[in-house]
C-alpha positions in Angstrom: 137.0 104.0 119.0 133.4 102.3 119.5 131.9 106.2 120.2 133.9 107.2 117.6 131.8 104.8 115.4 128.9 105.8 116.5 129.0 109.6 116.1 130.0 109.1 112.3 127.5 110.7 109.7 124.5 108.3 108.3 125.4 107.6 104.9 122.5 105.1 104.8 119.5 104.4 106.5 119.0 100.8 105.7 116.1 100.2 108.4 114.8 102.2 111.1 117.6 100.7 113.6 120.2 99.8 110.6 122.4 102.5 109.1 125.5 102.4 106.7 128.7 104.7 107.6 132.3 105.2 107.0 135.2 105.3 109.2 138.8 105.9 107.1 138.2 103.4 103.9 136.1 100.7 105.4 132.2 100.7 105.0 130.2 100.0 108.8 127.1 98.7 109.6 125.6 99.9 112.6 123.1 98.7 114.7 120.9 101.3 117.0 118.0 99.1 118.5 116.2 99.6 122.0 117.9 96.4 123.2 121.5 96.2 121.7 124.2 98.7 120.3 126.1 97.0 117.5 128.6 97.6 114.5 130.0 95.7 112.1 133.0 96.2 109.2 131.8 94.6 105.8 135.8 94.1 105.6 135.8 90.7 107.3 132.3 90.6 108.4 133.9 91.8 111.2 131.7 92.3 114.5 133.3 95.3 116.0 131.2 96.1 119.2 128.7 94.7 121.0 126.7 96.0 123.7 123.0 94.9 125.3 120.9 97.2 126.8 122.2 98.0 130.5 125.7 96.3 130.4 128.9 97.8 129.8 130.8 97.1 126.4 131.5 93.1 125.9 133.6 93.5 122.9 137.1 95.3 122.9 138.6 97.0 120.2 141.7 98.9 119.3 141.5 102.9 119.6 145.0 102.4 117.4 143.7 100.0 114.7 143.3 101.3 111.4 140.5 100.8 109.1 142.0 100.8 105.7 141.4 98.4 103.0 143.4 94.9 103.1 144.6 95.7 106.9 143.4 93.6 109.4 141.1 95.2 112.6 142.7 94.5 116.2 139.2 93.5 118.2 135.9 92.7 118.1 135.3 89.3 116.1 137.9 88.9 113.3 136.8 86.0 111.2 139.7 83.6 110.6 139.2 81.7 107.7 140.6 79.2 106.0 143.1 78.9 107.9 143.9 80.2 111.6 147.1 81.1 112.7 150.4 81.3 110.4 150.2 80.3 106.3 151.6 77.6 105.4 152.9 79.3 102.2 155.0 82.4 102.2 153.0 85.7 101.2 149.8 84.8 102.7 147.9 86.8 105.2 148.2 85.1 109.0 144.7 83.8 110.0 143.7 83.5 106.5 141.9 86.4 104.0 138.8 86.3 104.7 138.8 88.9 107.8 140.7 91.7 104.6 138.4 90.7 101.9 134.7 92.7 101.4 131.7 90.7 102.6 128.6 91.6 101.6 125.3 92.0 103.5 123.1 89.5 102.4 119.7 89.8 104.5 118.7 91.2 107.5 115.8 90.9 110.2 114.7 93.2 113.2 112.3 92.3 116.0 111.5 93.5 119.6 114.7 91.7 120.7 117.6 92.4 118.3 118.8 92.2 115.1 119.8 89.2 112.9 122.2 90.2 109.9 124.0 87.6 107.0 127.1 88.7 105.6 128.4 86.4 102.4 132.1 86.1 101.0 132.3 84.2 97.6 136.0 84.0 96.4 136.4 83.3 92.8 139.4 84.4 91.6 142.3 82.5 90.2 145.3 83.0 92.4 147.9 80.3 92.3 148.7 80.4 95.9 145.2 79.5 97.2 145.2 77.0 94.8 142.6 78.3 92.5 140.0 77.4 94.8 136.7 77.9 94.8 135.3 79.4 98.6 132.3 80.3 100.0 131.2 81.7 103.2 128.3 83.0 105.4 128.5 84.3 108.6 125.2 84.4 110.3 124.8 87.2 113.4 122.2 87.5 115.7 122.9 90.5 118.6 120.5 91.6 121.4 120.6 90.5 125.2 122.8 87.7 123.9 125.3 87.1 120.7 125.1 84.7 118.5 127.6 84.4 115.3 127.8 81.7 113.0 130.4 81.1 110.1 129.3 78.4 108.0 131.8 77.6 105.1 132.0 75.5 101.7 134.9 74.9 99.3 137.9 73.0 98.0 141.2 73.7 100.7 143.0 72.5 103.2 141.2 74.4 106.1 140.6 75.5 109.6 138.9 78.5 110.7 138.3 80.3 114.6 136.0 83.4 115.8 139.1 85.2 117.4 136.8 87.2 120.0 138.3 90.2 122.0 136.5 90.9 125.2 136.6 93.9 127.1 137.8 93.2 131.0 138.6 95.9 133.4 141.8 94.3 134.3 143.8 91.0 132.9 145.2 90.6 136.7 141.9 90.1 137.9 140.4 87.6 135.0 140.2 84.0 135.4 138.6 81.4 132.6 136.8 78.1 133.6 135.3 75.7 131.2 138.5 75.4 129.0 139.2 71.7 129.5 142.5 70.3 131.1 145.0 69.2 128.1 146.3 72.0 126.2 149.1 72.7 123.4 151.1 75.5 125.2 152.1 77.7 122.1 154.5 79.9 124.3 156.1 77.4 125.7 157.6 75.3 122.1 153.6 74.0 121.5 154.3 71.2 124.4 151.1 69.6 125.4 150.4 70.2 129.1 147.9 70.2 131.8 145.8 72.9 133.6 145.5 71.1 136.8 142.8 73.3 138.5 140.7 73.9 135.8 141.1 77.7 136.3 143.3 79.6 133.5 144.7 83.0 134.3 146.9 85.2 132.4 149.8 86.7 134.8 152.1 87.1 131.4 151.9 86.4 127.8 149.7 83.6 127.1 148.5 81.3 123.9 147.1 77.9 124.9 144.6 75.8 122.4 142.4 73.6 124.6 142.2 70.0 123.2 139.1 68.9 124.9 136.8 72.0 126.0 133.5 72.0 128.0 130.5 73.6 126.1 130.8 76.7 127.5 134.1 78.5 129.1 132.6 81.4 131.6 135.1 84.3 132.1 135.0 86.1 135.3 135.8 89.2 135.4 136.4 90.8 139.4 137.0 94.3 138.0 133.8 94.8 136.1 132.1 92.6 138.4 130.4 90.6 136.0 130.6 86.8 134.3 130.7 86.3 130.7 129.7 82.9 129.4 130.9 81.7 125.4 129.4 78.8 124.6 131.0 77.0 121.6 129.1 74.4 119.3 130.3 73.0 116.4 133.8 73.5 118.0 137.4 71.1 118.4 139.5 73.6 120.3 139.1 76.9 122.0 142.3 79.0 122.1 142.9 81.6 125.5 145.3 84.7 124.6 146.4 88.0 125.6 149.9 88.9 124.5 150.8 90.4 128.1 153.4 93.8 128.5 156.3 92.9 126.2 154.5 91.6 123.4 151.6 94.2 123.6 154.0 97.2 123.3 155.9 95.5 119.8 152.1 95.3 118.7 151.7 98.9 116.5 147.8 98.4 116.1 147.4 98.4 119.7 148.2 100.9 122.9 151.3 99.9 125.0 148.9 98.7 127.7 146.2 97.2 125.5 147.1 94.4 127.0 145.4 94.9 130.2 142.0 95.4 129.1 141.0 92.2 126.8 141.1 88.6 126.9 140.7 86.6 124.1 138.1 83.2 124.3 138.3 81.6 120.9 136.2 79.0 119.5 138.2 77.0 116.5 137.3 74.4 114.3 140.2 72.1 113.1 143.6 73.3 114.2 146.7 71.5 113.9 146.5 68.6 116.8 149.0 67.6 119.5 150.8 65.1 117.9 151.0 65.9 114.2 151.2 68.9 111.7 148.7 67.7 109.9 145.2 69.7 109.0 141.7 68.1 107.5 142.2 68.6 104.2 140.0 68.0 101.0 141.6 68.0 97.9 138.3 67.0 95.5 134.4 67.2 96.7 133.9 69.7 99.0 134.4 70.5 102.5 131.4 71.8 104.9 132.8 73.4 108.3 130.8 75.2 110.4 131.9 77.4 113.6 129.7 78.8 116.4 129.7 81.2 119.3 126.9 82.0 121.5 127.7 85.0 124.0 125.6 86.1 127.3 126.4 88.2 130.3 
């Protein structure tokens, strides 16, 4: 899919290493600098690939997802905002609507080392079952030898919010994740709260664990691709670890029988649900500032 993107037809050259295209319905920004390869959905703000000079591919994306209007891309960096996970009403999107809704491309800067790119979402529209609320948020980008991504958000709601990152392994059997923390709410497993006594998390089967107390920065090594990625989370409460192993993988129709084997997802998350209540930050007058980061080397 990620060559796929970047053998589509220039529909705009918006700097010499920036260019517009098109894949299906949704509109791409690609990025084609000396020291990174990038691309981007305006659906979502949605980082879709990632790749500095010299490595292999960080990011992994579905060669089965579609890119249609209102559906939601398997891969990359969905943006989950403002909520993550299931709605708490029925009819709403899981992970919130900001990862279907157009963004727009605010700014954008190019030096020797990468690119830096702004993407804004403004949601005005009355619609009862957000509450009429008034949103607004930017996610910042900044892609070269390293990735940096920053969503920065402002508005009247019940919130919480995650980078859900896909990264590309060679094989989920030989991937192990360090820097998690020890207490986690084990989501497969009825949400009970549980420890990781080693300090090492794996992922023989289907897993979903949200870390309650994370280091800084959670390093994945990866023994097929030889190679160590390191996420470093600021700005962060929990940090979710997930790959929905064989059984879930092949109910999954925006993703290949065995996608399964070839991603892990590190997420940083800002205000989930805690251990021992159902209960959310919530704002219901003023406003509510959150603000989620990632930074990403290899």
């Amino acid at each position: 899919m990620i060559k796929k993107i970047f053998a589509l037809p220039v529909i705009e050259q918006i700097s010499p290493v920036l260019s517009r295209r098109k894949l299906d319905e949704l509109d791409l920004i690609v990025v084609d600098h000396p020291q990174v390869k990038a691309s981007f959905a305006l659906q979502g703000a949605h980082l879709l690939s990632w790749k500095p000079a010299g490595e292999e591919e960080v990011l992994w994306l579905s060669n089965n997802t579609p890119f249609k209007n209102g559906v939601a891309i398997r891969g990359g960096v969905p943006v989950c905002w403002p909520w993550f996970g299931p709605a708490a009403q029925q009819g709403l999107p899981a992970h919130g609507f900001a990862r279907n809704l157009p963004w727009t491309l605010k700014s954008h800067h190019e030096d020797a080392d990468g690119v830096a790119l702004t993407f804004e979402l403004t949601q005005k529209r009355r619609d009862e079952k957000i509450l009429a609320a008034r949103l607004y948020a930017v996610s910042a980008f900044r892609v070269g030898k390293t990735c940096e991504i920053d969503l920065e958000s402002h508005g009247e709601f019940e919130t919480t919010s995650a980078l859900h990152t896909y990264f590309n392994v060679g094989d989920i059997a030989k991937v192990s994740v360090s820097g998690l923390g020890d207490r986690f709410i084990d989501k497969v497993n009825d949400a009970k709260e549980d420890v990781l006594t080693d300090g090492i998390q794996t992922f023989p089967d289907r897993t979903d664990r949200v870390y309650l107390n994370p280091q800084d920065c959670s390093v994945i090594n990866d023994e097929a691709l030889n190679r160590i990625i390191a996420v470093g989370h600021q700005h962060h409460l929990n940090v979710v670890g997930w790959n929905p192993g064989p059984a879930l993988s092949i109910s999954m129709g925006d993703m290949p029988d065995d996608g399964y084997k070839t991603f892990v997802c590190v997420e940083n998350g800002l205000r989930f649900r805690n251990a021992k209540s159902d209960q959310r930050e919530t704002c219901t007058s003023g406003a509510i500032h959150s603000r989620c980061e990632t930074l990403i080397y290899v």
